[in-house]
Every structure is written in C-alpha cells, then in structure tokens.
C-alpha positions in Angstrom: -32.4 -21.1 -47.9 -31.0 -24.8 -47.7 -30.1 -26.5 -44.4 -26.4 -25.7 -44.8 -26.9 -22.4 -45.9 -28.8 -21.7 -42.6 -26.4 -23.4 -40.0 -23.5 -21.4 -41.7 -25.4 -18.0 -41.2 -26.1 -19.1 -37.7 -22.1 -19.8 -36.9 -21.0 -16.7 -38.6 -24.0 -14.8 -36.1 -22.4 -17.1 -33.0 -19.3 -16.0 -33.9 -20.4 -12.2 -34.2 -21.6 -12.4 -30.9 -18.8 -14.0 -29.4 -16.7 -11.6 -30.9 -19.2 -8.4 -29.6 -19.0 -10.1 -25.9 -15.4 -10.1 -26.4 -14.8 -6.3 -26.9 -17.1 -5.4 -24.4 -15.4 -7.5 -21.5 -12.1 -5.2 -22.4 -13.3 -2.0 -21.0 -15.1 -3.1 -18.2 -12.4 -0.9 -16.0 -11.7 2.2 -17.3 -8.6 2.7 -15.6 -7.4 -0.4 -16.1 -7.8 0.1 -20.2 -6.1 3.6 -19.5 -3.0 2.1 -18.0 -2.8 -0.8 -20.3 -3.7 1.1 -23.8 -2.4 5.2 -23.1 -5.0 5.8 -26.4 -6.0 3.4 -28.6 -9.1 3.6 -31.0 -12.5 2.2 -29.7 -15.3 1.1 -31.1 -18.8 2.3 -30.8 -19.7 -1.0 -28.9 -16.9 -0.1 -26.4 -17.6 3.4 -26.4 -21.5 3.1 -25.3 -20.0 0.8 -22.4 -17.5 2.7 -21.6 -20.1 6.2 -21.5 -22.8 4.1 -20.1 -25.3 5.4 -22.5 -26.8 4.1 -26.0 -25.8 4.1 -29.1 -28.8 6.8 -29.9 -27.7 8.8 -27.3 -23.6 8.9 -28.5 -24.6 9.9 -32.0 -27.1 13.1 -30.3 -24.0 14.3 -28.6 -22.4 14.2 -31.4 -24.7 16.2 -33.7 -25.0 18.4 -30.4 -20.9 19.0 -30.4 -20.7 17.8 -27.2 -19.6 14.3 -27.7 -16.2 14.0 -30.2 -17.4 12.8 -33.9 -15.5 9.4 -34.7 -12.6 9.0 -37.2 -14.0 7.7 -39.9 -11.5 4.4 -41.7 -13.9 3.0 -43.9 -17.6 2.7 -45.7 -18.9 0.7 -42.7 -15.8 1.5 -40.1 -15.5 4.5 -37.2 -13.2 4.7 -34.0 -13.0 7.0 -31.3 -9.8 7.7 -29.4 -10.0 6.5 -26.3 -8.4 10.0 -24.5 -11.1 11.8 -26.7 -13.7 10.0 -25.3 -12.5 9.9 -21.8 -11.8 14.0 -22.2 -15.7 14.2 -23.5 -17.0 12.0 -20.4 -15.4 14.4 -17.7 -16.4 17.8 -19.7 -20.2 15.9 -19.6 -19.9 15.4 -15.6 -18.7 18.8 -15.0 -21.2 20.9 -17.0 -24.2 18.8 -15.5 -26.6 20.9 -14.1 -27.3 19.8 -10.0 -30.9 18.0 -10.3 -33.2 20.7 -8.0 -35.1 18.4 -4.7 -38.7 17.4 -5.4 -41.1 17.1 -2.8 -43.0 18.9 -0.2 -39.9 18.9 2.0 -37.5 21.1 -0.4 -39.5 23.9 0.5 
C-alpha cells in the first residue's frame, strides 16, 4: 500500500470515528432524545448506549425474544425504533428477578 493510499484510509477511519462519537453524544439523555425525536430509528451504536449493555448482549436478547429484532433497510443496514427499544428496556427492569443477600448476615 503506497503512502497516499495509507493516509486516505486513515482520514476515511478518522472520519468513521468522528462520525461514531457523534451518534453516540445524541442519546446521552434519554429523555431528552424522547422529547426531541417522539420515535425515530436508532442505530445499534446508539442502541447499546442507550441499553447500557454490548453489542453481544443486544443480539442474545434478541435470539431470546426478549429484546425487539431490528428493521432490517439494507445488506449491511438495521434500525430499531426508538419506542421499541425504550418499551423493551422497561419490560427488562420489570421482569428482573430481586438479587437474594449474600453473606453470613442474610441468615
């Protein structure tokens, strides 16, 4: 790979970045996306933000149903709608399980 070649890969990487960095300062506040976009289609960068959790970890709950599967609008594109997502988020938190005390003092 020439000189150029590699400085142009490294921009278009920069730029990649830049642009990843970008999407995941917009849903910093949840309800301040809520207010601003009632439901817009998010991408799996902003969706593992959103959640909190991985990437790994959206795509289990999705195989396990309990996550919603992503529109699919390309080869190489998928979106989830942002009230899908925020539905899926409070049906995880209410069907947690309580996490039972540890210790010689739960007894």
């Amino acid at each position: 790979m020439t000189k150029q070649a590699e400085a142009a890969a490294r921009r278009a990487r920069n730029a990649r970045v830049r642009k990843n960095r970008a999407a995941l300062k917009l849903v910093h506040n949840r309800d301040e996306i809520a207010a601003s976009f009632p439901d817009r289609m998010l991408t799996l960068a902003e969706v593992t933000v959103l959640v909190g959790v991985s990437y790994k970890t959206i795509n289990k709950l999705v195989g396990e149903r309990r996550f919603p599967a992503p529109t699919i609008l390309g080869p190489r594109a998928q979106r989830w709608w942002h009230s899908e997502v925020v539905k899926a988020v409070d049906k995880l938190r209410a069907d947690r399980k309580p996490v039972p005390p540890e210790g010689p003092r739960a007894a």
